[in-house]
DRENPA-3360 file (N, C-alpha, C; in nm, 2 decimals, always signed):
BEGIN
1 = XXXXXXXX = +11.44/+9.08/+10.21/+11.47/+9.22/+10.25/+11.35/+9.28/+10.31 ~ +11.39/+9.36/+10.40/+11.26/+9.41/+10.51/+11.29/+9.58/+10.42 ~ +11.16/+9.66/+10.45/+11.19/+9.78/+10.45/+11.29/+9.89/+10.48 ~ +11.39/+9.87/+10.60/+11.50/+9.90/+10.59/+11.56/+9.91/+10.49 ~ +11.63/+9.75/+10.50/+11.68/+9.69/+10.38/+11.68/+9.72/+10.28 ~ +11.53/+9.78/+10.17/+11.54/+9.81/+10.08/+11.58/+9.94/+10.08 ~ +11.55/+10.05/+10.18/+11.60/+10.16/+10.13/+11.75/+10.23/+10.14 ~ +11.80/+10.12/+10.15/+11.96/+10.11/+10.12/+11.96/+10.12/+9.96;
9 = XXXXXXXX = +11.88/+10.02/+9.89/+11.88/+10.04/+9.77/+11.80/+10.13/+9.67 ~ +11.70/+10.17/+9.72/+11.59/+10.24/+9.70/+11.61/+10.35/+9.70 ~ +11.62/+10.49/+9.64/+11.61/+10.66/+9.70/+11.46/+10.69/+9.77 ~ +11.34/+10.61/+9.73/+11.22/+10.65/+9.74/+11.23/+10.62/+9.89 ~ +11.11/+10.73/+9.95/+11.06/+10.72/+10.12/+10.90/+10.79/+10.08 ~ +10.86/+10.76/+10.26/+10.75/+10.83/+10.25/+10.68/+10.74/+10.15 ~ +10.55/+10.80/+10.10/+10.45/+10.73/+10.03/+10.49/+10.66/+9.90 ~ +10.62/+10.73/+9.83/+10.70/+10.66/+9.73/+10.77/+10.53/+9.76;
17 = XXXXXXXX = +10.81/+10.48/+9.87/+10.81/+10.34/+9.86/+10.77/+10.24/+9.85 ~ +10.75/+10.20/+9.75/+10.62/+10.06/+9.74/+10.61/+9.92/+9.72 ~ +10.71/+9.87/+9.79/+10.78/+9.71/+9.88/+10.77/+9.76/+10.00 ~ +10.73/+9.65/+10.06/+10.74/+9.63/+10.18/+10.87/+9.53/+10.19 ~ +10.85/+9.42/+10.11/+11.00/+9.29/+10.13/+10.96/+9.26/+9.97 ~ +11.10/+9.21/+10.00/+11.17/+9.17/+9.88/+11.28/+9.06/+9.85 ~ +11.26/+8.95/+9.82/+11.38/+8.84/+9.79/+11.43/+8.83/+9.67 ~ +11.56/+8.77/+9.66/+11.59/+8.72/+9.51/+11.65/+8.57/+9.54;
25 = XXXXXXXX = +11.57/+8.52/+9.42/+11.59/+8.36/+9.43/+11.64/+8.37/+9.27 ~ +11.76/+8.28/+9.27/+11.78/+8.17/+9.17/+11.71/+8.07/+9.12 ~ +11.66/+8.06/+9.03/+11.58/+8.00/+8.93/+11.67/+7.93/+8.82 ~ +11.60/+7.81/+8.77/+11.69/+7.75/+8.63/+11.52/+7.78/+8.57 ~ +11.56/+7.84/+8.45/+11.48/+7.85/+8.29/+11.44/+7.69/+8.28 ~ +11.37/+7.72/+8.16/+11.34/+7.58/+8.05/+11.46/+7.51/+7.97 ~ +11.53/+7.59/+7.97/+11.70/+7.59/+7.94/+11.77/+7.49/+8.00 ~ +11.74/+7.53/+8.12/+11.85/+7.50/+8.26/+11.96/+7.59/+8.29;
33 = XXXXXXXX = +11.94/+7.73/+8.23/+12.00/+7.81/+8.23/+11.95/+7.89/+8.39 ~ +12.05/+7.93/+8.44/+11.98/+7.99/+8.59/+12.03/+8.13/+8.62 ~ +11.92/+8.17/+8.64/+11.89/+8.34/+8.66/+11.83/+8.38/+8.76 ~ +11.84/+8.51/+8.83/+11.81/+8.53/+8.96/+11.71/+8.66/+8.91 ~ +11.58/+8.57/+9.04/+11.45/+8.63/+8.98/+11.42/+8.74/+9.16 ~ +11.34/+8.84/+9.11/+11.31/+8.93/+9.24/+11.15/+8.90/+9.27 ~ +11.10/+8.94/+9.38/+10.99/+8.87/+9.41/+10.97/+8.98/+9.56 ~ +10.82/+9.08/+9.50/+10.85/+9.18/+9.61/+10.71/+9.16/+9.64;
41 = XXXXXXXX = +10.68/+9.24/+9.76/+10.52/+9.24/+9.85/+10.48/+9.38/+9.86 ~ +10.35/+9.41/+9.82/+10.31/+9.58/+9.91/+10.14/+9.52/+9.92 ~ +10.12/+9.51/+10.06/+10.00/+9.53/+10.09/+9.91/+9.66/+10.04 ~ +9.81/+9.63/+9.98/+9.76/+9.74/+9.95/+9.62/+9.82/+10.09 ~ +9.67/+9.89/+10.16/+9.57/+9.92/+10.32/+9.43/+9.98/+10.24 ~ +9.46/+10.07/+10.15/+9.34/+10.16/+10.11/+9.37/+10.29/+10.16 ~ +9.43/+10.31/+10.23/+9.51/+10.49/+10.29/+9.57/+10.56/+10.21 ~ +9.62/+10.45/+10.09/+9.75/+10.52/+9.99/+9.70/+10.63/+9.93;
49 = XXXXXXXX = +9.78/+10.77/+9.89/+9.77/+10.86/+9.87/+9.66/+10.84/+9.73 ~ +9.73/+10.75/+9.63/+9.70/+10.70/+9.52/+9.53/+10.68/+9.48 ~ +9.46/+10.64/+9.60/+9.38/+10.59/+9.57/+9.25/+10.68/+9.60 ~ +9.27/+10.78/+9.69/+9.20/+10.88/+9.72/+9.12/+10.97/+9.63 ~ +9.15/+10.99/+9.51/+9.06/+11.00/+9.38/+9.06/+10.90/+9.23 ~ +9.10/+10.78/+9.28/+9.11/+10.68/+9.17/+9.04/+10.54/+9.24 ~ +8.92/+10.53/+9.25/+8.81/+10.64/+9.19/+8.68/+10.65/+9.30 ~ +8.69/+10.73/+9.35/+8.56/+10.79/+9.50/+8.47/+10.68/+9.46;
57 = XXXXXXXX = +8.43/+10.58/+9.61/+8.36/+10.45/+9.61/+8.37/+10.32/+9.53 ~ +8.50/+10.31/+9.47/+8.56/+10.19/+9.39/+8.70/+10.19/+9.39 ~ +8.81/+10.21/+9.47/+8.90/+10.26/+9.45/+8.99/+10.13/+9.42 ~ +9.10/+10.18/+9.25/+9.15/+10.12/+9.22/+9.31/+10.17/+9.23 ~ +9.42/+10.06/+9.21/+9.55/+10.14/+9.19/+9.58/+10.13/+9.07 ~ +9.65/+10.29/+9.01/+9.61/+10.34/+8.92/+9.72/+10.21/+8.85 ~ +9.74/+10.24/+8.74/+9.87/+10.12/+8.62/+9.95/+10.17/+8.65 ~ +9.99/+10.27/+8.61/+10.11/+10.37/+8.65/+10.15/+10.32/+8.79;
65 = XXXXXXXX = +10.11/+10.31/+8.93/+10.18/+10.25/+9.02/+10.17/+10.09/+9.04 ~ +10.10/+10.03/+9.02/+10.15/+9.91/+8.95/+10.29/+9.89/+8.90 ~ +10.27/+9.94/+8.81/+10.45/+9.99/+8.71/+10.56/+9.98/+8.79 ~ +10.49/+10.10/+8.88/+10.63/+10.13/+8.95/+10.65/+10.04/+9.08 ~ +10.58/+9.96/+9.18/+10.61/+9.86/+9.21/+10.67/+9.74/+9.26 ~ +10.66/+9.70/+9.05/+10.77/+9.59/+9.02/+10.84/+9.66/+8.99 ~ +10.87/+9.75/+8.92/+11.01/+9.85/+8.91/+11.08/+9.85/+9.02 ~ +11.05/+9.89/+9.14/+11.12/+9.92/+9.27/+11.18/+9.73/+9.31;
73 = XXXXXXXX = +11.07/+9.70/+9.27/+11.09/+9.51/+9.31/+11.20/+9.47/+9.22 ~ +11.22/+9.52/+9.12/+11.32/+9.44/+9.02/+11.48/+9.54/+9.04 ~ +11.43/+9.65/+9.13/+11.58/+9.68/+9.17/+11.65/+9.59/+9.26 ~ +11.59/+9.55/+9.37/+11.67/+9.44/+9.47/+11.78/+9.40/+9.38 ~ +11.76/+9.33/+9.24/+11.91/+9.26/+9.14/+12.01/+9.31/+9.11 ~ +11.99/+9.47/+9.16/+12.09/+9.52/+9.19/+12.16/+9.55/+9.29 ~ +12.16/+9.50/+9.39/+12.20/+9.55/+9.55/+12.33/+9.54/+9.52 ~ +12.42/+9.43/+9.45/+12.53/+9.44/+9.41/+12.62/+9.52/+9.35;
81 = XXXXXXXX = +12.52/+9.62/+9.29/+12.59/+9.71/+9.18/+12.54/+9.87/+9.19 ~ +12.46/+9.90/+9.28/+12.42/+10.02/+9.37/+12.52/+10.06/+9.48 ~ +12.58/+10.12/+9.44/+12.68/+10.24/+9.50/+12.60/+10.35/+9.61 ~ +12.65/+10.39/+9.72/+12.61/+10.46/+9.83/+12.60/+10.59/+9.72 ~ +12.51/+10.68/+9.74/+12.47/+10.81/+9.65/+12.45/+10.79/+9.50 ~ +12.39/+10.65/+9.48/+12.33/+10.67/+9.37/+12.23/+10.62/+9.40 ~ +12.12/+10.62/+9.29/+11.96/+10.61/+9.26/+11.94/+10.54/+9.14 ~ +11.81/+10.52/+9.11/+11.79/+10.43/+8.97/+11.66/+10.55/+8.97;
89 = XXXXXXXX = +11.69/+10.55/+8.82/+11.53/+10.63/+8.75/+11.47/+10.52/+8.65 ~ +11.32/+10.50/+8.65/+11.27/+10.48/+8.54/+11.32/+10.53/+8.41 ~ +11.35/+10.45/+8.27/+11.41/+10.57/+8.15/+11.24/+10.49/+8.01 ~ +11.20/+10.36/+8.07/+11.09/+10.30/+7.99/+10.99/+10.23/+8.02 ~ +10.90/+10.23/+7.96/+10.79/+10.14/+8.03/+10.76/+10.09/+7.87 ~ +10.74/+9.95/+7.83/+10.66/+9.88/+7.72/+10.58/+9.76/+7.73 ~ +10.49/+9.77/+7.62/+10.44/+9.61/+7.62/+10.35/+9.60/+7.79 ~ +10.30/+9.70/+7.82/+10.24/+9.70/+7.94/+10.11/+9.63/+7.88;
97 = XXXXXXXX = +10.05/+9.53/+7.96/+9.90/+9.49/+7.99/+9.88/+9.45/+8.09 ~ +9.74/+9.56/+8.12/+9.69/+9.54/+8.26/+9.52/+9.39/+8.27 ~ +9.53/+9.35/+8.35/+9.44/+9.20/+8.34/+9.36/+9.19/+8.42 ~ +9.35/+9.24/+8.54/+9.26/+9.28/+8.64/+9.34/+9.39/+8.80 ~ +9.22/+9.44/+8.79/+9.24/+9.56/+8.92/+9.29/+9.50/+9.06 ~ +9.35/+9.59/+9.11/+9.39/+9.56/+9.20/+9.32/+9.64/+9.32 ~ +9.31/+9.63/+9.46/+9.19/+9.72/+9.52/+9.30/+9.71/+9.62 ~ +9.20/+9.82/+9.74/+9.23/+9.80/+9.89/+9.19/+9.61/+9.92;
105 = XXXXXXXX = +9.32/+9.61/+10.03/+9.29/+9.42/+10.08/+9.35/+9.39/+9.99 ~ +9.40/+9.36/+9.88/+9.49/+9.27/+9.80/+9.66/+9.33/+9.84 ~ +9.70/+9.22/+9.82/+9.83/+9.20/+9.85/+9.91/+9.16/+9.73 ~ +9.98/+9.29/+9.63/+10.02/+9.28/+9.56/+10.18/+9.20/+9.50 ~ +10.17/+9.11/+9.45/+10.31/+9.00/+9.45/+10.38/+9.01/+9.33 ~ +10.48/+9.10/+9.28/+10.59/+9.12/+9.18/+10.66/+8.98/+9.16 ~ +10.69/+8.92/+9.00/+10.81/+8.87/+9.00/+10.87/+8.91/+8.90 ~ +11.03/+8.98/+8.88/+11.08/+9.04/+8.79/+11.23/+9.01/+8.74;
113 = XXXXXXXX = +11.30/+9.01/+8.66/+11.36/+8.96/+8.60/+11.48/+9.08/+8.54 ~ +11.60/+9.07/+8.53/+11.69/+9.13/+8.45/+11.68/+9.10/+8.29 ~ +11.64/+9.18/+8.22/+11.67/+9.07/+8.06/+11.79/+9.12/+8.00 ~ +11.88/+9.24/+8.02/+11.98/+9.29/+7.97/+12.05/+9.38/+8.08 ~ +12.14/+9.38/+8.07/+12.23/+9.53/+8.10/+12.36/+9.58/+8.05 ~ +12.32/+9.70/+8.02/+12.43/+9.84/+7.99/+12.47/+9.90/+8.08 ~ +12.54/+9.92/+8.17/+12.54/+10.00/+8.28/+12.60/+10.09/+8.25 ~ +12.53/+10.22/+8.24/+12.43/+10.21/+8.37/+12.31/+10.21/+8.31;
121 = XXXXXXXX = +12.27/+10.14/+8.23/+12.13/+10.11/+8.18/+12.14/+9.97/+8.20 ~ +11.95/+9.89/+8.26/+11.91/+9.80/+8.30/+11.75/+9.72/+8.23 ~ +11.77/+9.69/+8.20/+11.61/+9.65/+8.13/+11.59/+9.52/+8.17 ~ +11.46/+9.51/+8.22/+11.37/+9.43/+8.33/+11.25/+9.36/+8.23 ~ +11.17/+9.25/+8.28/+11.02/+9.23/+8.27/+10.97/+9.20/+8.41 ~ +10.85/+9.21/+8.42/+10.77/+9.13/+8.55/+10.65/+9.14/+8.54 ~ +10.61/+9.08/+8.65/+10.43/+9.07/+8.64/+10.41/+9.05/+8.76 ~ +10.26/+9.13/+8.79/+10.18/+9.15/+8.91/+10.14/+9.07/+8.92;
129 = XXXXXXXX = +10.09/+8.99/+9.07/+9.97/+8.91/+9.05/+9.92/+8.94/+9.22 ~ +9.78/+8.88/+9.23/+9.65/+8.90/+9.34/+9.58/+8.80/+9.34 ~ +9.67/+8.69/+9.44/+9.63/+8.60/+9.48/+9.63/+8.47/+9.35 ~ +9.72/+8.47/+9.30/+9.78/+8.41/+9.17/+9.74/+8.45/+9.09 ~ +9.64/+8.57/+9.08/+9.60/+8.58/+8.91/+9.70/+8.70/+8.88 ~ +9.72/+8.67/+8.70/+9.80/+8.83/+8.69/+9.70/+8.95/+8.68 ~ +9.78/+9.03/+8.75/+9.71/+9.17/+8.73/+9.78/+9.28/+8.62 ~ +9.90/+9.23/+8.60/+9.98/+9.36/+8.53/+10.09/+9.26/+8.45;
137 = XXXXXXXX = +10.16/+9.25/+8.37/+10.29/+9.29/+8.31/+10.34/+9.38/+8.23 ~ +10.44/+9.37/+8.21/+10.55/+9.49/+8.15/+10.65/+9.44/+8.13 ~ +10.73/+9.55/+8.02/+10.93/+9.49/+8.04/+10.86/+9.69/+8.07 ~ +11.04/+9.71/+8.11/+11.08/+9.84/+8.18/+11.23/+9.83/+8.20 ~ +11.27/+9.97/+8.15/+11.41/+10.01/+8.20/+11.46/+10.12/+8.31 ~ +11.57/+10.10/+8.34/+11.59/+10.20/+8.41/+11.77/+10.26/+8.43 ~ +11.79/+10.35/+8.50/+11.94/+10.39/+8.49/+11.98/+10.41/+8.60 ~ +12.12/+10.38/+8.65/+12.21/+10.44/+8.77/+12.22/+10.56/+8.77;
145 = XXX = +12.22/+10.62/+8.87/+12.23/+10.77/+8.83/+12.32/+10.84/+8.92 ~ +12.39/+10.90/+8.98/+12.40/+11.01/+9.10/+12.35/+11.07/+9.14 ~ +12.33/+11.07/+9.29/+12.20/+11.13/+9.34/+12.22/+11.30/+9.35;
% end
């Protein structure tokens, strides 16, 4: 999915968007059980709003947008079940560990996962990575909402 594309599914615009693309591939587990995994991109330029006092001459991106992300990346799983005038909100974030910084020039790569759903509640995991190392995981939930 190209940027367009996402913001069909996405409410965020402007500097709150943070995928650029986005796929979902089918995967088989250790199981051989198969589940469909999301896998998103956001170049990081160094312009982002974000970074402009985090931190003057070392700028990093903050965890918090890390977070949010793979959050935006683990909605693609829903393109199916996202209705025209609704939105998804963050409702959790847990079990976060961050592993190394991410800077201007890195190219941030989400892979995220559904691990339950209540709908309209959804609970995810994923993890950052830069250049194959991880930089972040988390599980996180979120809700359908009306916009």
């Amino acid at each position: 999915m190209n940027k367009e594309e996402l913001m069909k599914i996405l409410p965020h615009r402007d500097n709150m968007l943070l995928v650029e693309e986005a796929e979902v591939i089918t995967e088989t587990d250790k199981d051989g059980n198969e589940k469909k995994v999301s896998y998103g991109k956001y170049h990081i330029r160094g312009d982002e709003f974000f970074l402009q006092g985090h931190f003057p001459g070392n700028p990093i991106v903050p965890g918090v947008i890390l977070c949010e992300m793979m959050a935006q990346s683990s909605c693609v799983l829903l393109q199916d079940v996202v209705e025209e005038g609704t939105g998804t909100m963050f409702t959790g974030l847990n079990n976060v560990k961050f592993r190394s910084p991410v800077k201007p020039g890195d190219t941030f790569e989400s892979k995220c996962e559904i691990t339950k759903a209540k709908p309209p509640f959804y609970f995810a995991k994923g993890e950052g990575r830069v250049d194959g190392k991880v930089a972040v995981k988390a599980e996180f939930s979120f809700v359908l909402v009306k916009e």
